[in-house]
C-alpha positions as CSV (number, residue, x, y, z in Angstrom):
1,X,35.0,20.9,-64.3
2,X,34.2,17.3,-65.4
3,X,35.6,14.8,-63.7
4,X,37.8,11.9,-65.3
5,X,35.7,8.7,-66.0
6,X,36.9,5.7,-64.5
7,X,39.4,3.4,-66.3
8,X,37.8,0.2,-66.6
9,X,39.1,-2.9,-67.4
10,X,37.1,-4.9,-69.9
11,X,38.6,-8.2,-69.9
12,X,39.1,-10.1,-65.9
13,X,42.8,-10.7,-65.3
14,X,41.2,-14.4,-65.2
15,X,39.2,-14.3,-68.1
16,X,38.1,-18.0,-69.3
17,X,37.0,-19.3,-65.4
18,X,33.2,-19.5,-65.2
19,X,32.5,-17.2,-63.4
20,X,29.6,-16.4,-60.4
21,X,28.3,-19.7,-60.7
22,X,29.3,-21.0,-57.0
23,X,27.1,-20.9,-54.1
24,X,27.4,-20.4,-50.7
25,X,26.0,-23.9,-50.3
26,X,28.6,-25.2,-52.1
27,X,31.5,-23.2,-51.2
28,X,30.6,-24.4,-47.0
29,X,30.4,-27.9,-48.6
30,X,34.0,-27.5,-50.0
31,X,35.6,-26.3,-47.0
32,X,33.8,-28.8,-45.0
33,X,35.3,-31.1,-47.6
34,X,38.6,-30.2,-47.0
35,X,38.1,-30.5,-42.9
36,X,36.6,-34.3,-43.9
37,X,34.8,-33.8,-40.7
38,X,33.5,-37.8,-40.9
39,X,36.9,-38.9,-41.0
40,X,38.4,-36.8,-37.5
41,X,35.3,-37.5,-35.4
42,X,35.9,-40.7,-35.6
43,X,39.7,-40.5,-35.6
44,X,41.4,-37.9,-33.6
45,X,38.3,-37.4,-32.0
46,X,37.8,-40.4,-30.1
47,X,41.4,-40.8,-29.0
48,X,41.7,-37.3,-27.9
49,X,40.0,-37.6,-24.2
50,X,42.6,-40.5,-23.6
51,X,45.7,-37.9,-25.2
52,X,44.7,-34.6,-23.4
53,X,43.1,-36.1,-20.5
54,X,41.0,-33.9,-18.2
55,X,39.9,-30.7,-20.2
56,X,39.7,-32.3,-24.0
57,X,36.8,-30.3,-24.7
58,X,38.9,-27.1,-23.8
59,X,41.2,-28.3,-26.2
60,X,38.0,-28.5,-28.7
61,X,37.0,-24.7,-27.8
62,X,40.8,-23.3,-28.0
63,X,41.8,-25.1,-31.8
64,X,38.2,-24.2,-33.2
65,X,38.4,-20.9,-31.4
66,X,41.8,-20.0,-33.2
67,X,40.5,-21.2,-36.5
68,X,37.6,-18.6,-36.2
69,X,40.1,-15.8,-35.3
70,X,41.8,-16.5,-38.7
71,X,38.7,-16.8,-40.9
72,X,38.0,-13.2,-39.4
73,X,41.6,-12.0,-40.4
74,X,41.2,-13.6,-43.6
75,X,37.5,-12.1,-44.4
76,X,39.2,-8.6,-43.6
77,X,40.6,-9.8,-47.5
78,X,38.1,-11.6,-48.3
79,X,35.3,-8.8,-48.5
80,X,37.5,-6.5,-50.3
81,X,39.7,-8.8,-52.5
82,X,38.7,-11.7,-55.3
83,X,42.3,-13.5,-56.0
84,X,42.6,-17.4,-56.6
85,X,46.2,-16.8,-55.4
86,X,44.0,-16.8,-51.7
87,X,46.4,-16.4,-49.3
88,X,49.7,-15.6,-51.1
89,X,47.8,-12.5,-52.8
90,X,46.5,-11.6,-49.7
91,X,50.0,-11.2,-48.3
92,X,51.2,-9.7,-51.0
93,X,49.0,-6.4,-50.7
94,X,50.0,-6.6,-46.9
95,X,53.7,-7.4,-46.3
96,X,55.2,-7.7,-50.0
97,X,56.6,-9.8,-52.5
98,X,59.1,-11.9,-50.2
99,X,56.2,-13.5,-47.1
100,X,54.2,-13.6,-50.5
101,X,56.6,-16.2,-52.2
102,X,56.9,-18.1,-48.8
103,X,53.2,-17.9,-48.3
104,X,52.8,-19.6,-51.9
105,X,55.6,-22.1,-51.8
106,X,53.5,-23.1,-48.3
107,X,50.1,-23.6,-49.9
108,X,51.5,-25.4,-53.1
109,X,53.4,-28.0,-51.0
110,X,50.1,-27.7,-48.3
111,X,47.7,-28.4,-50.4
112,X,49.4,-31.0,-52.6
113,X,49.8,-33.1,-49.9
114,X,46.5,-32.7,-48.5
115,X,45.6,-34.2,-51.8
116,X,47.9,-36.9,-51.8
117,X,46.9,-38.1,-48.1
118,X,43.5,-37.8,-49.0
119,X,43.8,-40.0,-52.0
120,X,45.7,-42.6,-50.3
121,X,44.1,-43.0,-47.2
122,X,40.4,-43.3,-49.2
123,X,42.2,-46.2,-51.1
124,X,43.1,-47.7,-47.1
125,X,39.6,-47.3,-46.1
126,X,37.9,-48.7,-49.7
127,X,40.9,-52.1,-48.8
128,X,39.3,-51.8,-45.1
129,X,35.6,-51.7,-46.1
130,X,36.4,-54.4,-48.9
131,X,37.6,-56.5,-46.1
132,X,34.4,-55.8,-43.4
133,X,32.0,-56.3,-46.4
134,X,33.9,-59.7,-47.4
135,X,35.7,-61.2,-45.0
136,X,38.7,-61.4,-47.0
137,X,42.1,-60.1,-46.8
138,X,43.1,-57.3,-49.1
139,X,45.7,-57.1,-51.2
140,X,48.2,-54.1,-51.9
141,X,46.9,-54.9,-55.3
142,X,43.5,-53.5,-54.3
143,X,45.1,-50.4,-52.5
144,X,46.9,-49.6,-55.6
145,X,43.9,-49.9,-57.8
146,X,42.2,-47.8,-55.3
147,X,44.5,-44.9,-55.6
148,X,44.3,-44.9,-59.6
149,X,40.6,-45.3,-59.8
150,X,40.4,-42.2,-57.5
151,X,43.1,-40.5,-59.2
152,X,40.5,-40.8,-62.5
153,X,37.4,-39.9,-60.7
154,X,39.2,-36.6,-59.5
155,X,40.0,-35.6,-63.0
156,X,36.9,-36.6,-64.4
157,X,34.7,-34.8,-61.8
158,X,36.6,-31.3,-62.5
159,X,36.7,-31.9,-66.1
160,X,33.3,-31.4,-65.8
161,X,33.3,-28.0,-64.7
162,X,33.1,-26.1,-61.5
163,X,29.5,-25.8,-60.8
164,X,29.5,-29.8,-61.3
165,X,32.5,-30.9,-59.2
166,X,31.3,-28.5,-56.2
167,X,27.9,-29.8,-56.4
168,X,29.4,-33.3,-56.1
169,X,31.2,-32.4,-53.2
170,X,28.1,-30.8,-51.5
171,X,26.0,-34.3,-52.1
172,X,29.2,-36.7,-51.2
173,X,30.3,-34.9,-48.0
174,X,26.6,-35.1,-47.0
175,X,26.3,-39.1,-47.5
176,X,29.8,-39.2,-45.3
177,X,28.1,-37.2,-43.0
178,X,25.5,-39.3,-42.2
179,X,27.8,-42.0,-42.0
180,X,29.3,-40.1,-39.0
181,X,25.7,-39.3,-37.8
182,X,24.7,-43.2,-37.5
183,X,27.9,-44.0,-35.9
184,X,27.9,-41.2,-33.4
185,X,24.3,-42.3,-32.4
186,X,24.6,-46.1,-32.4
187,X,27.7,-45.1,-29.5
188,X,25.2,-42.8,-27.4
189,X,22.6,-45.8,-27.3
190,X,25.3,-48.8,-26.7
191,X,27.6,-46.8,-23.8
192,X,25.7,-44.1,-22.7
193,X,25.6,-40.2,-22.9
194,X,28.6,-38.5,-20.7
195,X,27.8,-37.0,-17.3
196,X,28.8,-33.1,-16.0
197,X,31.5,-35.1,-14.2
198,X,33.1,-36.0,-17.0
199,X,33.8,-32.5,-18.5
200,X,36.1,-31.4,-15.1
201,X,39.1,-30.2,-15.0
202,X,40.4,-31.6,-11.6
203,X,44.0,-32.9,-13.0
204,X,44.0,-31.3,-16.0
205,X,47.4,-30.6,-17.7
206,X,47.6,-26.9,-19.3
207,X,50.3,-28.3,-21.7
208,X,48.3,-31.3,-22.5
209,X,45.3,-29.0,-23.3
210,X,47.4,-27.3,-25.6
211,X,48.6,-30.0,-27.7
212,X,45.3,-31.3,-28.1
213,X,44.4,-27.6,-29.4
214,X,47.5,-28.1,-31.6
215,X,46.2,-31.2,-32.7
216,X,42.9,-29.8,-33.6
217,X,45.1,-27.5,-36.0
218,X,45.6,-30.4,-38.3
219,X,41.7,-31.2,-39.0
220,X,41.3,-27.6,-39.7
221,X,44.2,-26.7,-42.0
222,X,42.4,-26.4,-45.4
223,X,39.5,-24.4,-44.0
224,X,40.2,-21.5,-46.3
225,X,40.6,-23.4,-49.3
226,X,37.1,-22.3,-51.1
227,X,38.1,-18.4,-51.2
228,X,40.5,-20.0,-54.6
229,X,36.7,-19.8,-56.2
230,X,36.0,-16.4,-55.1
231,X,36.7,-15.6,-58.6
232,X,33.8,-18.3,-59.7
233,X,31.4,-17.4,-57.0
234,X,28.6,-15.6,-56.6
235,X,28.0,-12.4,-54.4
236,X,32.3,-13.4,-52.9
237,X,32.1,-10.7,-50.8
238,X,29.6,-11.6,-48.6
239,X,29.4,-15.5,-49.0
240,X,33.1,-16.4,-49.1
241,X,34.1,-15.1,-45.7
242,X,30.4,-16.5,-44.2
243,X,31.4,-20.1,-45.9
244,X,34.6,-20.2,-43.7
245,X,33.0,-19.4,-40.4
246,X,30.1,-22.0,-41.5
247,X,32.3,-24.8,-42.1
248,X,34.3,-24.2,-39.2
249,X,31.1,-24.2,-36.9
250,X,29.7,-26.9,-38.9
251,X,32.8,-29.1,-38.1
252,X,33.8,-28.3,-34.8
253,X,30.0,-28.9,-33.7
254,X,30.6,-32.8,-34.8
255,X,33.9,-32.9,-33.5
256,X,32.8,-31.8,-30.5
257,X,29.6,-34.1,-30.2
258,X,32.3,-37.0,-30.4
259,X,34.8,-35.8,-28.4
260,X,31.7,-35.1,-25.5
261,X,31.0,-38.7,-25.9
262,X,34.1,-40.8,-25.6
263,X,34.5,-38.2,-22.5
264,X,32.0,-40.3,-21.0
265,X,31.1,-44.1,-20.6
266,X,32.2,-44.6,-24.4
267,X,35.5,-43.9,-23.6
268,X,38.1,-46.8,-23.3
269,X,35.5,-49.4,-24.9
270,X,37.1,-49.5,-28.7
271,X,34.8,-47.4,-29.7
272,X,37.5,-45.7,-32.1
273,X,38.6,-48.9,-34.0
274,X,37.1,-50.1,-37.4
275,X,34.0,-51.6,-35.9
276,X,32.2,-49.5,-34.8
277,X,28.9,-51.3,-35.4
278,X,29.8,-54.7,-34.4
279,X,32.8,-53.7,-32.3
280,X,35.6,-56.9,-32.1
281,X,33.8,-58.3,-35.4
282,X,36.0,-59.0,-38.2
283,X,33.2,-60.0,-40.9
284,X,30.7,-56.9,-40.9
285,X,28.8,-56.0,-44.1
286,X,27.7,-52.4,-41.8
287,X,30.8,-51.1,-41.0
288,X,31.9,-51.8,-44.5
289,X,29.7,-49.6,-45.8
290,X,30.8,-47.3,-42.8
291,X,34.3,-47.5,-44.5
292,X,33.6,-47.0,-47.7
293,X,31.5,-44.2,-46.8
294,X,34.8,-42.3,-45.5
295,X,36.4,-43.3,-48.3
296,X,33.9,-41.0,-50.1
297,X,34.8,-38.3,-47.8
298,X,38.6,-38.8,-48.3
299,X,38.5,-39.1,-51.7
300,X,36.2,-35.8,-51.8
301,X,38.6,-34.4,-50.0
302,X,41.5,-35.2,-52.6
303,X,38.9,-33.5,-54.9
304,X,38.8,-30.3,-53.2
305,X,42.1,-29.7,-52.0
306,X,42.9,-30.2,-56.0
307,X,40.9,-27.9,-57.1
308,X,42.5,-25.3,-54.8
309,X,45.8,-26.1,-56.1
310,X,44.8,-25.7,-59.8
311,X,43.4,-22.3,-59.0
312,X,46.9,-21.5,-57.3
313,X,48.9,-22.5,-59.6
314,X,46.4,-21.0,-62.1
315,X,46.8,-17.7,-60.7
316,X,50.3,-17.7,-60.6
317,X,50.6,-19.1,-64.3
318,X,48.2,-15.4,-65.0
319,X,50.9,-13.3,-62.5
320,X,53.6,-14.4,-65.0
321,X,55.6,-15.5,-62.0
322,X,55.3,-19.3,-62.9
323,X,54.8,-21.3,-66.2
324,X,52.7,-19.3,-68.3
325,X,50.4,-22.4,-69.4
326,X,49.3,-23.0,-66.0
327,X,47.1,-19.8,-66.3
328,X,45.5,-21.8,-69.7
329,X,41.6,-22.1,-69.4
330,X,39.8,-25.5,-71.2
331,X,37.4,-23.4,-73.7
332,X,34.4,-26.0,-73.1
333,X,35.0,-27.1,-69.4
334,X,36.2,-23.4,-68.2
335,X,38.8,-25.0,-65.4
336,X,42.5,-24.6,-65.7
337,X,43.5,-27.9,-67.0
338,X,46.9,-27.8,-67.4
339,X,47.0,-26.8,-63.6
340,X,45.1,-29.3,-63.0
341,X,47.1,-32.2,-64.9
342,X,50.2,-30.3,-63.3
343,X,49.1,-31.8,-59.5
344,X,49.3,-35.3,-60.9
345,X,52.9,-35.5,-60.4
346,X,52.5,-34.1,-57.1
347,X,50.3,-36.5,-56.0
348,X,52.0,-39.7,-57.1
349,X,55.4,-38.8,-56.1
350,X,54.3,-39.8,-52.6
351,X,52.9,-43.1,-54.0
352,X,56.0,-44.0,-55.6
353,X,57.9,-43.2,-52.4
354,X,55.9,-45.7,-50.6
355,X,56.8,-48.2,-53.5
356,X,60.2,-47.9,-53.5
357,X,60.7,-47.7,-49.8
358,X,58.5,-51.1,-49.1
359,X,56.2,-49.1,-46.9
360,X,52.5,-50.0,-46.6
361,X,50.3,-47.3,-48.8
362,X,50.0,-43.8,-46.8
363,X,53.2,-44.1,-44.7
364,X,54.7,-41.1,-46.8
365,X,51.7,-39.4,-46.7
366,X,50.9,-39.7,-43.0
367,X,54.2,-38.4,-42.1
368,X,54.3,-35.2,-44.9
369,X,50.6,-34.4,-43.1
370,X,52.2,-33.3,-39.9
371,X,55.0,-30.9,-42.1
372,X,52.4,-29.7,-44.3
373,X,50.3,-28.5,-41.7
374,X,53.4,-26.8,-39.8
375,X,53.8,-25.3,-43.2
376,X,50.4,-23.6,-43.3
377,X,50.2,-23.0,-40.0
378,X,53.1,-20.7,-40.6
379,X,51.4,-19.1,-43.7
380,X,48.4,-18.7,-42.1
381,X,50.0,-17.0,-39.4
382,X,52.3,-14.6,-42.0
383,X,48.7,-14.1,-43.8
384,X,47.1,-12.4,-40.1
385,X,50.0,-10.5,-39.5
386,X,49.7,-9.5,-43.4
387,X,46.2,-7.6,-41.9
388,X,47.3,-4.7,-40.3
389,X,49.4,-3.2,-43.3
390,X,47.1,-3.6,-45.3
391,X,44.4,-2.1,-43.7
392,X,46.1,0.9,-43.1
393,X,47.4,0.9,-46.3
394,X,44.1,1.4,-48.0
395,X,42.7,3.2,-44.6
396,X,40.6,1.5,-43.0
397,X,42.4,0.2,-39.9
398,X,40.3,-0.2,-36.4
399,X,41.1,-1.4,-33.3
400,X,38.6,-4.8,-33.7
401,X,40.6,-5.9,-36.8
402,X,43.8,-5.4,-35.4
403,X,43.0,-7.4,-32.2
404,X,41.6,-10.2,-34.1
405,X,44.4,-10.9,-36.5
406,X,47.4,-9.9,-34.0
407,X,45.4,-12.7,-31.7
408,X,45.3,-15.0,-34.6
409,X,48.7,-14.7,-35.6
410,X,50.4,-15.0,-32.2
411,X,48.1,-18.3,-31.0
412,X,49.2,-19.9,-34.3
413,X,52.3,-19.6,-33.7
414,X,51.9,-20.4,-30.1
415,X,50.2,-23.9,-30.9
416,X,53.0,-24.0,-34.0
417,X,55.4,-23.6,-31.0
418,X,54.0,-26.7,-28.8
419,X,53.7,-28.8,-32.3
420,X,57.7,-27.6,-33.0
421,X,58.5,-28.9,-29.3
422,X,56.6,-32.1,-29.2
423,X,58.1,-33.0,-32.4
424,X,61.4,-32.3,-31.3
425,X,60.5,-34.5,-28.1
426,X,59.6,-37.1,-29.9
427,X,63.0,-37.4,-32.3
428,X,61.1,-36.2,-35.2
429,X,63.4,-33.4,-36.2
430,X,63.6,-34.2,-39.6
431,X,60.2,-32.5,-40.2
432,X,61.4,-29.3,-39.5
433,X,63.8,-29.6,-41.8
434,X,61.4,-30.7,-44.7
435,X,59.8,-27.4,-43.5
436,X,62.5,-25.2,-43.8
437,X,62.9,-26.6,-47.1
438,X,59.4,-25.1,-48.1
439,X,60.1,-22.3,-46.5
440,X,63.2,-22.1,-48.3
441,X,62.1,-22.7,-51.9
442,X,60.0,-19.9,-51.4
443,X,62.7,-17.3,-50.8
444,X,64.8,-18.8,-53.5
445,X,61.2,-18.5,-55.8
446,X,61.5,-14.9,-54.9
447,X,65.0,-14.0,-55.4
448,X,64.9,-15.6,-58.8
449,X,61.8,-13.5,-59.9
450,X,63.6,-10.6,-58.6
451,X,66.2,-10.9,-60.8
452,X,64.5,-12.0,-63.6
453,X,61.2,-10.3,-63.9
454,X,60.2,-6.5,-63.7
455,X,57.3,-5.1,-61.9
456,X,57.3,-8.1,-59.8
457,X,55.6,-6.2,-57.3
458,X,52.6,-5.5,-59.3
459,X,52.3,-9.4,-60.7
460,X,51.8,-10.4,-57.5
461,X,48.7,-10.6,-55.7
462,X,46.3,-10.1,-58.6
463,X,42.6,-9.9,-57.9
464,X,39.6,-10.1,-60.1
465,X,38.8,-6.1,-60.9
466,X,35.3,-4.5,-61.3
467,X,34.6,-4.6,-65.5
468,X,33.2,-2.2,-67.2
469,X,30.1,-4.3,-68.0
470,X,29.6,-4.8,-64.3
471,X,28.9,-0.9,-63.9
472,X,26.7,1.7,-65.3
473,X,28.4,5.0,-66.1
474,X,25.3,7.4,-67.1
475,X,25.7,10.1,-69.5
476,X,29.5,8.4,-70.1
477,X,30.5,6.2,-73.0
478,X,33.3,4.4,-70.0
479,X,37.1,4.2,-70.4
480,X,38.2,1.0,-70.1
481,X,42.2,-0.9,-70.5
């Protein structure tokens, strides 16, 4: 009896995207991107010895540690799945439409923000490097102009196309890198290497050690960002879950290196301020170009986390659960441009905030950071627990997979549970609330859709399908739909 040939589908659910053209290289150099690894080594990275105390580099080894459990429960997808809906697809095939929708609302207000803080912190560091290079004060007038000139060179870099923009990310990151590279060695030679001594834990504070790990969580939010691309990648299976892992090793190695050495003599010598060069030197041409330098890295990181975006909001323009002309491909540039103009709002909202509340560029920003990493915390969290269904759903649970997501899932939500308490500690309440509004635009999302569209189940959580030119059917002419 002949078997039934295999219903193919001739045309990708995503048609118009430009598709396997994204390298490994480039998909680690977009998640590193997104980490901006030159930016929280010498940020967090030299204050954290003096915040933890005794048994920062356990901190280092717990928040990195966690973020390698969830790129394993997300590769579980990852290897079997191509869907620029990332996470919020990935749910969908595990626990259903409703974590889907709060998973998405997460990512879209996540990611948007990421975008935002990265564009308006590079225009604080391009005011700060203007000022080291001249000697001058800055105006808000310069900050401003910053934020619209990078604004423009975001647009204009994805216009171009995604082999383009990714590339520029990969050269970029690498010029901030060795901005971090120079400064990290100038502060071994001028204070000295650390001693075993000064990795002990004699006095060390279990719940400081955890909220250092919890503040490691907000460098690493972002990490999965590059599986939106899986659809415009090459080989995704095997390179998209190896990019996370990469970039996560990648960063944590530097973070590390500078956490290690303001352990030791660096420590409590400034080495964290502006000057890092010519430390207490307001005129200095060096750590200008130091500056501007991590403006680059900022500013690719506004580039990055809004490219994700587009390719959510893409996805869910295809699905048919959002504006239908978000899924709308540029013909010549093969990006989702009106996705992509649709961020612009996004992103300036926080700027005008800042305006109209008299508050010095990156004050709105700073302070929607901490919620928007609470709020994909959460869906990262949602997305691990999302593993096991699925798994068995399509048969193929085992005992290693289930460990490793259950154990990502709960020590999220174990650092999620230190971050919720500090916060509350601190009288900062009111960030919990701007996450429960997230959280609560998603469930209203869903309920809408439920009422409104049919088959919502199957919209949700498409994924790029084998074609039926990607297959060889001997001796068959192939079905395809």
């Amino acid at each position: 009896m002949q078997r039934d040939a295999p219903r193919l589908r001739e045309v990708s659910r995503f048609a118009g995207l430009e598709r396997r053209v994204v390298t490994e290289r480039d998909l680690v150099a977009h998640s590193v991107s997104v980490m901006a690894p030159s930016v929280s080594a010498l940020g967090l990275a030299f204050v954290l010895p003096d915040v933890v105390g005794p048994g920062a580099w356990l901190s280092v080894l717990l928040g990195f540690g966690l973020a390698h459990l969830l790129a394993g429960a997300f590769g579980q997808f990852a290897r079997r799945m191509r869907a620029p809906g990332s996470l919020a697809a990935w749910t969908a095939r595990g626990l259903g439409v409703g974590p889907a929708m709060v998973v998405a609302s997460s990512l879209i207000f996540g990611y948007a923000v990421l975008t935002a803080f990265g564009i308006t912190a590079a225009a604080r560091r391009i005011s700060g490097g203007w000022e080291a290079v001249s000697g001058e004060q800055a105006g808000p007038g310069l900050e401003f102009g910053a934020v619209g000139a990078v604004i423009a060179a975001c647009l204009v870099v994805i216009a171009r196309g995604v082999r383009w923009s990714t590339r520029f990310a990969l050269i970029a990151e690498s010029l901030a890198l060795v901005c971090l590279v120079v400064v990290l060695a100038v502060t071994a030679a001028r204070w000295g290497l650390p001693s075993w001594s000064d990795f002990a834990l004699a006095g060390a504070s279990p719940m400081r050690i955890a909220l250092g790990a919890a503040l490691i969580m907000t460098i690493t939010v972002g990490f999965e960002s590059a599986v939106g691309l899986a659809v415009e990648s090459a080989r995704p299976f095997a390179t998209v879950p190896r990019s996370m892992h990469c970039a996560l090793a990648l960063t944590g190695l530097l973070f590390a290196v500078s956490v290690a050495l303001n352990s030791g003599p660096a420590g409590g010598h400034g080495a964290g301020r502006i000057r890092w060069l010519r430390p207490g030197e307001e005129h200095s041409p060096l750590d200008g170009l130091i500056l501007l330098g991590l403006a680059l890295s900022l500013a690719v990181l506004a580039l990055c986390a809004w490219t994700a975006l587009s390719r959510l909001l893409f996805a869910f323009g295809r699905e048919a659960i959002a504006w239908r002309r978000l899924g709308a491909v540029h013909p010549r540039a093969k990006v989702p441009h009106i996705a992509t103009l649709a961020v612009v709002p996004l992103v300036l909202a926080p700027v005008a905030i800042t305006v109209a509340t008299g508050h010095r560029l990156g004050w709105v920003t700073g302070h929607l950071l901490e919620t928007a990493t609470l709020a994909l915390c959460v869906a990262y969290a949602v997305t691990a627990a999302a593993v096991v269904p699925f798994l068995l759903r399509i048969d193929e649970l085992r005992a290693r997979s289930v460990c490793g997501a259950v154990a990502a899932a709960l020590g999220v939500l174990g650092l999620t549970g230190v971050v919720v308490w500090h916060d509350a500690m601190a009288g900062r309440g009111w960030l919990l609330g701007i996450w429960a509004a997230v959280v609560g635009a998603g469930l209203a999302w869903w309920l809408v859709l439920r009422g409104r569209v049919s088959g919502l189940a199957d919209r949700i959580g498409a994924h790029d399908e084998t074609l039926r030119d990607d297959v060889l059917l001997p001796g068959q002419e192939g079905l395809h739909v």
